[in-house]
N, C-alpha and C positions, 0 to 999 in steps of 0.2 A: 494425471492423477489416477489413483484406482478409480477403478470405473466405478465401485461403492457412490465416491462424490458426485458423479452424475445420478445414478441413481437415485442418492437421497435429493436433489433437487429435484427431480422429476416425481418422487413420490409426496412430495408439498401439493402437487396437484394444479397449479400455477404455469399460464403461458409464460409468462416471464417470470424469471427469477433476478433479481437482482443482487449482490454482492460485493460487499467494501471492507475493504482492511486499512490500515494505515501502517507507515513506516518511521522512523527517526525518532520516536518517541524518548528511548533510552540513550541519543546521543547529546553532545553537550554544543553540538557546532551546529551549524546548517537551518533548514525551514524540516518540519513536519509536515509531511505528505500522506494523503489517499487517494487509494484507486477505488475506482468503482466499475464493476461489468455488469452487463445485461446477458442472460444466455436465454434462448428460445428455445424450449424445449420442445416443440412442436416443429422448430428446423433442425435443429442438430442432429447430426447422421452420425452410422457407426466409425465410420472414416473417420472423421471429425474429432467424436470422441478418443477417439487410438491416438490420434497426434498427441492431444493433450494427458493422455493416459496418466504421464509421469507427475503431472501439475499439483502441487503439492504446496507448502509454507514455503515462501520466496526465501526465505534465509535458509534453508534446509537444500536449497538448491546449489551446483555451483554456478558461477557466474558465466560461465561458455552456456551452461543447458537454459538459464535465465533468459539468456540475450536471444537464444536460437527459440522459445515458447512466444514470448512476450507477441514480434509478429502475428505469430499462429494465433495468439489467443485475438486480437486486434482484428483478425481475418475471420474468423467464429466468430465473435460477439456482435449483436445485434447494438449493442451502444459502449463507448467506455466514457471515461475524462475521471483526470487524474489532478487534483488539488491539493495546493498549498498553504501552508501558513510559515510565515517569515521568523525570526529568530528575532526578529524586534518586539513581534507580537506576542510572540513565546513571553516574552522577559516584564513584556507590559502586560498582560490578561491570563497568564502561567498554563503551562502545561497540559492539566486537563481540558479547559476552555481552548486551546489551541488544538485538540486532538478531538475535543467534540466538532468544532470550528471544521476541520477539513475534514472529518466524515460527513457532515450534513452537508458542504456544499457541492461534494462528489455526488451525492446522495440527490440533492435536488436538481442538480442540473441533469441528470437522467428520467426522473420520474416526471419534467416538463413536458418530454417526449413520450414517456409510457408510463403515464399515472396510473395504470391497471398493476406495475410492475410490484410482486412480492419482494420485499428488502429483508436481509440477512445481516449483518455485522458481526464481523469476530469481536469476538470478550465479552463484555459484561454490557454494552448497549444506553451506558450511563447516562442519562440526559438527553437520549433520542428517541422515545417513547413514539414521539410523534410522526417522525421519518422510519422508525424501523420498525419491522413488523415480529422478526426473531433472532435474537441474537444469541453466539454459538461459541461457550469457549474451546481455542482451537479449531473455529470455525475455518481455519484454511487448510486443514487437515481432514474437514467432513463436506465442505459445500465447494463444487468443481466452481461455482461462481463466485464463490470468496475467495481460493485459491488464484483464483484468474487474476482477481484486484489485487491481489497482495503481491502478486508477481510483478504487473504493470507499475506499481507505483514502488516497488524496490530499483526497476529498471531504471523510472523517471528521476530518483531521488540519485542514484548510482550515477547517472551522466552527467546531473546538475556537481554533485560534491566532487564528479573528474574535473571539470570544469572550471570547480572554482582552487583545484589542487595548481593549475596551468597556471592561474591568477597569483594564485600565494603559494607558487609552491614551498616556502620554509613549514608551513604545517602540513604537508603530506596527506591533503583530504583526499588522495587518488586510492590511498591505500587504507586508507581505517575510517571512510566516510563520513567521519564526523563522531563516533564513538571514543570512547578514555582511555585508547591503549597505553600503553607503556611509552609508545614514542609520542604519540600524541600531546599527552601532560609535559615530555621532556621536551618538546618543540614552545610550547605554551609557556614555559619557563625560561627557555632560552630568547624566546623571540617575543612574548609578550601577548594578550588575549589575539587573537586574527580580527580582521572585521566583519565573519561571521561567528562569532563566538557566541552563546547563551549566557548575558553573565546571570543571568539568576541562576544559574549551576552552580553547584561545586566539584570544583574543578582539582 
């Protein structure tokens, strides 16, 4: 990341910082996932920061520089875990509630460990008043510790949807991870909903 987003963590004032983003929100296939990092701002070294220099909004990344961060950030961070919510869950308790759902339990299962920790969340912080302390639209573009989760749980979500591409491949999840490409609807038409599909989408 630019080194701005370490800085503005470190100018919070806070040993730890903590930071969550979530992923698959706008796909119509798959589980919704969040990452969540701890970064210490009292360890991290100038080294440290330079690796991660480039770390930035996981989608904004390509997927070689992704997969070669992810480690790196995992080797820095003083804590991560990255959570899910299932495409069943999605369909049964919708969208929002599955996207607040996997930020707070990213969320809480770090601050068991470091309940001193300051929490950040990209976007609007909707219904986490109580876990999140600020929340930052394009928050993985300004906090080196948002960026960090939004990389980790783009990773996490990106192996799960290869994964289940191996399983089904007639829907091609290896390639458009669960998103409404062009081929994706024409797979969905030809072969029928998959059995990770969201049917509360439209599809």
């Amino acid at each position: 990341m630019r080194k701005s987003g370490f800085d503005y963590d470190a100018a919070l004032g806070h040993r730890y910082i903590l930071g969550a983003d979530e992923v698959g929100r706008g796909c119509v296939a798959g589980p919704i996932m969040a990452g969540a990092v701890i970064l210490d701002q009292a360890r991290l070294t100038g080294e440290e920061q330079a690796a991660l220099e480039r770390l930035t909004d996981s989608k904004k990344l390509t997927p070689k520089r992704r997969a070669a961060l992810a480690p790196e950030i995992m080797s820095v961070a003083s804590a991560f875990c990255v959570a899910a919510i299932s495409h069943r869950a999605i369909d049964e308790r919708g969208i929002e509630w599955a996207n607040r759902e996997a930020l707070r339990r990213a969320i809480t299962a770090l601050k068991r460990a470091f309940p001193e920790a300051y929490v950040l969340v990209d976007g609007y912080g909707r219904g986490l008043d109580d876990v999140c302390d600020r929340a930052l639209v394009g928050g993985d573009g300004i906090s080196a510790a948002i960026g960090a989760a939004s990389v980790l749980a783009k990773e996490a979500r990106d192996r799960l949807m290869r994964a289940a591409g191996e399983r089904w491949p007639q829907w091609g999840y290896g390639r458009h991870m669960g998103y409404l490409t062009k081929a994706h609807r024409e797979a969905i038409e030809r072969h029928g909903p998959s059995p990770w599909q969201r049917r509360s989408f439209r599809v």
